[in-house]
C-alpha positions, -999 to +999 in steps of 0.1 A: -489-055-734-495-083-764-511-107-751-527-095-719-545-121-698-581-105-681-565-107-649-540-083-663-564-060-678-583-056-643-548-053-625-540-012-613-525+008-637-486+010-624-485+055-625-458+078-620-464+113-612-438+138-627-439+177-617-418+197-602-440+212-576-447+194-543-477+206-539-489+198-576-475+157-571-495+159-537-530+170-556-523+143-586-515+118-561-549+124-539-571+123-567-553+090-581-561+077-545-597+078-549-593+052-578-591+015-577-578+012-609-545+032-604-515+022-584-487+051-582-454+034-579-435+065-576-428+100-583-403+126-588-397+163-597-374+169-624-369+156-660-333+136-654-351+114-624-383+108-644-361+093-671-345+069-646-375+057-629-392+052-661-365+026-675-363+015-637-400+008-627-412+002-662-448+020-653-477+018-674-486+056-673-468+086-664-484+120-657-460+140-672-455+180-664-440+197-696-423+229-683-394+215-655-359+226-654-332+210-672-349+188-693-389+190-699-415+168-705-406+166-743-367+162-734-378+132-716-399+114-740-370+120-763-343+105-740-362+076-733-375+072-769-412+074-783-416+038-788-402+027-752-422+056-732-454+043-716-490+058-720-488+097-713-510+123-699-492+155-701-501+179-671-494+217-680-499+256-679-494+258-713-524+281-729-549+267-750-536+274-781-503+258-776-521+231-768-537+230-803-509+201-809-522+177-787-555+179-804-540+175-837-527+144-822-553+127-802-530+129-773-547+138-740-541+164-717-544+181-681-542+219-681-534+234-651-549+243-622-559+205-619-596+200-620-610+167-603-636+163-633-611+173-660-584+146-645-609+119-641-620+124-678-583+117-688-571+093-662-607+069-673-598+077-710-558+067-707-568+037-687-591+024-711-567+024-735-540+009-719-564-019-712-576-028-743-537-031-754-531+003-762-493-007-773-510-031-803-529+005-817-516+018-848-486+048-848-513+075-856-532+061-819-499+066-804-486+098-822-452+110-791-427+114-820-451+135-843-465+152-810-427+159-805-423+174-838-456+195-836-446+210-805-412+219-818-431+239-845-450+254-814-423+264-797-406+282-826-437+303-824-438+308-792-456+344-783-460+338-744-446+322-718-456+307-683-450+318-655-459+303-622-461+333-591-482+329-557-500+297-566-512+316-601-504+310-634-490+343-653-490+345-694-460+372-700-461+378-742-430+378-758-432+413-772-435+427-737-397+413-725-371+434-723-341+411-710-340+379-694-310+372-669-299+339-655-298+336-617-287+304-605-314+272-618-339+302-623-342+333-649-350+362-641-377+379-669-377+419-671-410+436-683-409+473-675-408+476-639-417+439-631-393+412-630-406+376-630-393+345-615-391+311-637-377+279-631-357+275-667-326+279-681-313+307-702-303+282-735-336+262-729-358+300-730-331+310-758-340+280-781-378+283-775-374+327-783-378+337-816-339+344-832-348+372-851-358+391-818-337+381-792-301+383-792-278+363-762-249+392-756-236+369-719-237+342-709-262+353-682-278+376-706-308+377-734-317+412-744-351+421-765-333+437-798-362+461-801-355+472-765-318+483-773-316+522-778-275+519-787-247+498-788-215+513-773-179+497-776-161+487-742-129+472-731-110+447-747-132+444-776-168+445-754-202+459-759-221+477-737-258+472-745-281+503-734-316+498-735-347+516-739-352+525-700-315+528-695-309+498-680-271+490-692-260+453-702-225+443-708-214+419-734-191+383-721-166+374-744-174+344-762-207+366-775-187+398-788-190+382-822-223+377-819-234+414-812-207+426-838-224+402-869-260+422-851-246+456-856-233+447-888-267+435-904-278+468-894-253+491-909 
């Protein structure tokens, strides 16, 4: 934006709106419709289409939900590269101290639910900034590949996740999993007698777990190590995982190692 005339400084900011919840891109998009200074040229609901339209329509801001499927808000800003992506406002059920990054960084956020006073405080700061060249600032005014770092450091310390249930946001900690299972594009969290719904995939929630205390025995499968009671062998060179509760897990075959080398540390 070098070089921007004063008709182009009072022009709409060109906005996409990334989340994948309907219902979440219909409330961002009605609050950005009470504003004159904010045109949204399009939308879309997963992290592999908000990389497209971002090299395609070139926008000047994106509102950018972190936790999608497949790739996430991060993922993207990777893909397309820190110094090509546009301004972002991150929009997320992340808890507050997760968020302690974004602070660190100066980069601004909208934690869910979406309140109209919070989102116009962001949406006047962002445009603001983008109109007085925000591109020309130095790297530490536009921090995305040390944001990208911190948040790696917050993910490998991740004690809760998000999860979204009947319109509600629910914070499940860590300690309180006792196997996660893939179902289709969803997992399926076990804690005691509840199971939880979340729109992820086992290696993404594998990565952002804590090695040391979860252990991937399937390829469907990510078991709580302090919630295994015994380890029993099976056919063909398998494990049959019983937990805690009872509940009995079978190891796949490309993971027999892995639960092997676990035994084996503990013996």
């Amino acid at each position: 934006m070098s070089g921007m005339t004063e008709l182009e400084s009072r022009s709409p900011v060109r906005t996409l709106i990334v989340d994948d919840e309907p219902l979440a891109r219909a409330h961002l998009r009605s609050l950005l419709r009470e504003r004159g200074d904010v045109d949204v040229v399009g939308e879309c609901g997963d992290g592999r289409s908000a990389i497209d339209q971002i090299k395609r329509l070139t926008p000047d801001l994106v509102l950018l939900d972190i936790q999608m499927p497949e790739l996430d808000g991060l993922e993207v800003i990777r893909e397309v590269g820190p110094e090509a992506m546009p301004a972002v406002v991150f929009v997320t059920a992340y808890d507050e101290h997760a968020l302690a990054a974004f602070e660190v960084h100066a980069f601004d956020y909208i934690l869910k639910p979406v309140s109209r006073r919070r989102f116009t405080q962001a949406i006047d700061r962002v445009v603001g900034l983008i109109r007085t060249d925000a591109k020309d600032q130095s790297p530490a005014d536009r921090p995305l590949a040390a944001l990208i770092e911190a948040m790696r450091s917050e993910r490998s310390a991740l004690d809760r996740i998000a999860v979204k249930a009947d319109g509600r946001v629910l914070f499940i900690r860590v300690g309180d999993i006792d196997w996660i299972e893939a179902d289709d594009d969803l997992v399926r969290i076990h804690t005691g007698k509840s199971v939880h719904s979340h729109r992820s995939t086992l290696t993404h929630l594998e990565e952002r777990l804590p090695a040391s205390k979860f252990l991937r025995v399937h390829r469907s499968t990510l078991v709580n190590v302090d919630r295994i009671r015994e380890i029993q062998p099976w056919f063909q060179g398998d494990w049959v995982l019983i937990l805690n509760d009872g509940t009995r897990l079978h190891s796949g075959k490309s993971y027999r190692s892995k639960v092997r080398e676990y035994i084996e540390r503990l013996t």
